[in-house]
N, C-alpha and C positions, 0 to 999 in steps of 0.2 A: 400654391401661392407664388406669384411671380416675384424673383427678385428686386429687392429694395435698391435703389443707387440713386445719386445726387442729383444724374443726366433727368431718372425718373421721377424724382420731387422739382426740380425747376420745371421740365416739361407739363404737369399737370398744374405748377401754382403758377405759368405764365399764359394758361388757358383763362385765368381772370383779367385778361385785356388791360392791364395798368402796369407800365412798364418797373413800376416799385417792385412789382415781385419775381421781375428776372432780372435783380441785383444778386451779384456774389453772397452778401453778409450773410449771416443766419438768423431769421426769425422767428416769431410766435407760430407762424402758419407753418414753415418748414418742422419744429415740433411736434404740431400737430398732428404731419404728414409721418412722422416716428410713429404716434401713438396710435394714430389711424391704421397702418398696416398690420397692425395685430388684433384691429376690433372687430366682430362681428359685423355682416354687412346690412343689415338692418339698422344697428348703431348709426352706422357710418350714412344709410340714408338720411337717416333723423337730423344729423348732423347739420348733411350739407343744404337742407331742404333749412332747415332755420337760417342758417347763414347766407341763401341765396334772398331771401325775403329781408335779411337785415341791412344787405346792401341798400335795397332800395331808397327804405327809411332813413337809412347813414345820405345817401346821396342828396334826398329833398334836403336835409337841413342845412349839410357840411360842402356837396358838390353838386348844388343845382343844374349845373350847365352840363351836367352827365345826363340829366332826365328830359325824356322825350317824352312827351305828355300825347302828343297825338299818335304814336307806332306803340304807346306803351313799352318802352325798351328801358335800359338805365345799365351803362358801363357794357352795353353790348346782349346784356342779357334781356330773353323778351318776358314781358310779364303779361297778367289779364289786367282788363280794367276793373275787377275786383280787385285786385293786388293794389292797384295805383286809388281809387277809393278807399280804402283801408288805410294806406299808409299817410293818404292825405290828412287824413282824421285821426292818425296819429301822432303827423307831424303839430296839429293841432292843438291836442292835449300835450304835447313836450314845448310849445311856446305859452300855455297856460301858464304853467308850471314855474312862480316867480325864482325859482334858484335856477332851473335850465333857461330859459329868459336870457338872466344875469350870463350864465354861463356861455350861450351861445353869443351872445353882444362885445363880450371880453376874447375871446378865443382866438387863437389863430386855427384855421382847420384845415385839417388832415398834415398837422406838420409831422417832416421826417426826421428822425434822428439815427442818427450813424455811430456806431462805436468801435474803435479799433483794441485789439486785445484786450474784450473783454473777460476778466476774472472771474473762475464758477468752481465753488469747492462743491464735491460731491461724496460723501462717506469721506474716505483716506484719500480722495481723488485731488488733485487741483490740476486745473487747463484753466484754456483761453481761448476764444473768440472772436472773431469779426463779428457783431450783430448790427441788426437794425430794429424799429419799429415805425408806425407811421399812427398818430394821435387823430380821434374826431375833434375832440376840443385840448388844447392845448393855454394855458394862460401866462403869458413872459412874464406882467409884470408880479405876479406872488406864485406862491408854490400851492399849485392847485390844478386838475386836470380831469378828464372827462369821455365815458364811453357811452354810446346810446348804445341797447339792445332792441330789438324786439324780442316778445317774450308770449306765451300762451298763458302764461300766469295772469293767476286774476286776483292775487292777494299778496300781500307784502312777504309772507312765508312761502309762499309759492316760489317768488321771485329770489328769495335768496337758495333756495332748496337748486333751484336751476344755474345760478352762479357756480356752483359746485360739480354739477353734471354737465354740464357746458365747457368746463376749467378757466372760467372769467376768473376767477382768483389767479393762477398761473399766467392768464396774460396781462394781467394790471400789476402784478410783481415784476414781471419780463421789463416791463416799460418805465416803470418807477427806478427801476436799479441803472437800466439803460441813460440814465436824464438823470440820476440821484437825486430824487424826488422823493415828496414823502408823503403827498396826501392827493388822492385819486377818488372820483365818483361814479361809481357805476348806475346808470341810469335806463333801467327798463320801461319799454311801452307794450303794453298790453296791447294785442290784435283784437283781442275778445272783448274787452270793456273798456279800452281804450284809459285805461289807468294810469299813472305816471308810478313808479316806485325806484328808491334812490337806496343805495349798499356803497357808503363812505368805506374805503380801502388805503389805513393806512399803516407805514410804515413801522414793523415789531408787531401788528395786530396780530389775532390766530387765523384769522384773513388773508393776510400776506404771507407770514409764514405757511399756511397751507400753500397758496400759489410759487413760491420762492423753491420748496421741497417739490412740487411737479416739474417746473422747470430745471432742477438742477437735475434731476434725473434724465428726463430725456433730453435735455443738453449734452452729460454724458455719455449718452448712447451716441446721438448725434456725433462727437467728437471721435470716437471710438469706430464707427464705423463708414467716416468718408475723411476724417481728421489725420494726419502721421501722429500715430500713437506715440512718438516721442515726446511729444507737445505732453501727455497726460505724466504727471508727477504722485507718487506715492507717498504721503506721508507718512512717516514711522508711527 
């Protein structure tokens, strides 16, 4: 197993061509890259093989001017024109969809938010953090926010079943704590049946609490192993 270092997680999350992700801060995806190097690499296919498909869908709705409709490409990555048919028809059924509609109309999208010495108690543990995250939907004026997925799921249980194995719980906690926010929708579109299914994520749920407990763990790992472990505080 090759060594783990920081040089090594900026290098492969700056191979996704969007300069957000060779910022300093620490993000969702840089956890990831924790959690990642200990998973199975099958896992770790599965993973990124969804995530590369969800870019595309993220991009028609929230970053049009990334998608090249005739080279089939989107943020540098190339796709088939099944890919770009599919996701057309999904972006489709997510403007059906009278609450993503709403949601997409009110939005600001793809906003970044920055946080300096962010707080993270961990067991006896407390540090701090520089973090970031960057919103698909975003809403200034109430407290309200918003992720698309794509998903293989073809039923409402499906789709939360897959929040869970994915760790969307973990990164909509990561983001609500980062913005002191407190009510978040996760929003999956089905490839296969082109379905809409919607998992509200809010703050104190056992939702959030699930996500808020992944995070804080590999947060402390993260801090622990690229962080000056003086930063990390022991409580009696």
């Amino acid at each position: 197993m090759y060594p783990l270092t920081r040089q090594l997680i900026a290098k492969q999350l700056s191979s996704m061509k969007d300069p957000y992700y060779g910022r300093p801060e620490v993000s969702n995806s840089d956890l990831s890259m924790i959690k990642k190097y200990w998973q199975p690499q099958g896992i770790i296919y599965d993973l990124e093989q969804a995530y590369k498909f969800g870019t595309l869908i993220d991009c028609m709705i929230t970053e049009p001017h990334k998608v090249d409709y005739f080279r089939f490409s989107c943020a540098g990555e190339q796709y088939t024109r099944e890919d770009f048919e599919r996701a057309e028809l999904m972006k489709k059924a997510f403007y059906r969809d009278p609450l993503c509609a709403m949601m997409a109309k009110r939005s600001s999208f793809q906003k970044v938010s920055i946080r300096q010495n962010f707080g993270i108690d961990y067991s006896r543990f407390s540090f701090s953090l520089d973090v970031r995250c960057k919103w698909d939907l975003f809403i200034d004026e109430y407290d309200m926010s918003g992720d698309i997925k794509s998903t293989t799921a073809t039923s409402q249980k499906q789709f939360e079943d897959a929040v869970r194995y994915f760790d969307y719980d973990r990164q909509r906690a990561w983001y609500l704590d980062i913005e002191e926010r407190s009510n978040d929708m996760l929003i999956g579109i089905s490839k296969v049946n082109f379905k809409v299914f919607k998992v509200p994520v809010k703050r104190g749920s056992d939702l959030y609490k699930s996500g808020r407990d992944k995070y804080q763990e590999l947060a402390f790992k993260h801090a622990y192993l690229f962080d000056d472990i003086r930063n990390i505080r022991i409580s009696a």
